[in-house]
C-alpha positions in Angstrom: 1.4 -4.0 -17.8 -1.3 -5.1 -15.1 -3.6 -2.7 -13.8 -1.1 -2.3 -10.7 1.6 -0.4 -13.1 2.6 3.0 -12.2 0.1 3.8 -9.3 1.7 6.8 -7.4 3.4 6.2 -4.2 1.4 8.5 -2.2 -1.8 8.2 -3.8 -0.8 4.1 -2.8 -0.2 5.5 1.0 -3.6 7.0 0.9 -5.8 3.8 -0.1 -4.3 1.8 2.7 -4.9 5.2 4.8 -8.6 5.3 3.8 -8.8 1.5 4.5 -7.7 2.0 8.2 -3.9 1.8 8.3 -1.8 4.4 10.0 1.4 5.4 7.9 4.8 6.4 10.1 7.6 7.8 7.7 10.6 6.6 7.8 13.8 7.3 6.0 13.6 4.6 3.6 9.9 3.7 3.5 6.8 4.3 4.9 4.8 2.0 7.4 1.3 1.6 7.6 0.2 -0.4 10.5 -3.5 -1.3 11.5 -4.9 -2.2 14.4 -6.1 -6.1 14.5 -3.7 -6.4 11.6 -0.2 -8.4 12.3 1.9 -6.9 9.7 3.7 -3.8 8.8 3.3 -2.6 5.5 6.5 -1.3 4.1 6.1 1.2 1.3 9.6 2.2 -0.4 10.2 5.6 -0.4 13.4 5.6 -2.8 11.6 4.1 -6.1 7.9 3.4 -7.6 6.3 0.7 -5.9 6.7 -2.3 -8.3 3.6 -4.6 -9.1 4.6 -7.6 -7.6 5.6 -5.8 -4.3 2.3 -3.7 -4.4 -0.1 -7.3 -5.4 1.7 -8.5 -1.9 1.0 -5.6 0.2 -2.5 -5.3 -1.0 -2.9 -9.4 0.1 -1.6 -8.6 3.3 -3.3 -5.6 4.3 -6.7 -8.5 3.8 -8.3 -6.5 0.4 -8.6 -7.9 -3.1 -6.9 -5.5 -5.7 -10.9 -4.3 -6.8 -10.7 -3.4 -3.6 -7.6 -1.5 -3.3 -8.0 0.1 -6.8 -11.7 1.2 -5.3 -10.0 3.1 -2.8 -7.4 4.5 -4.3 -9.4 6.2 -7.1 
């Protein structure tokens, strides 16, 4: 397991929260959306976040995973 394994969904929501983004709930996921930032992040709300899905949002929303682990603790 990487050090992306079993990260809480809404502990996830917050890092990208304290990094700037702006979540909207949905009924199937969560989306975070920053401003300056073309994407929509798409959390599931249904499941865990798997690794691979997380490791793509985190490259999207422009951080490194130091980064996003750094905020999420």
């Amino acid at each position: 397991m990487g050090r992306l394994a079993n990260l809480k969904r809404d502990r996830i929501i917050r890092a990208f929260a304290r990094a700037g983004w702006k979540a909207e709930e949905g009924r199937r996921h969560t989306n975070l959306t920053k401003e300056g930032n073309p994407y929509i992040l798409s959390v599931p709300r249904h499941r865990k976040v798997k690794e691979k899905l997380l490791t793509h949002l985190i490259k999207l929303a422009g951080l490194t995973v130091d980064e996003f682990l750094e905020l999420y603790h």
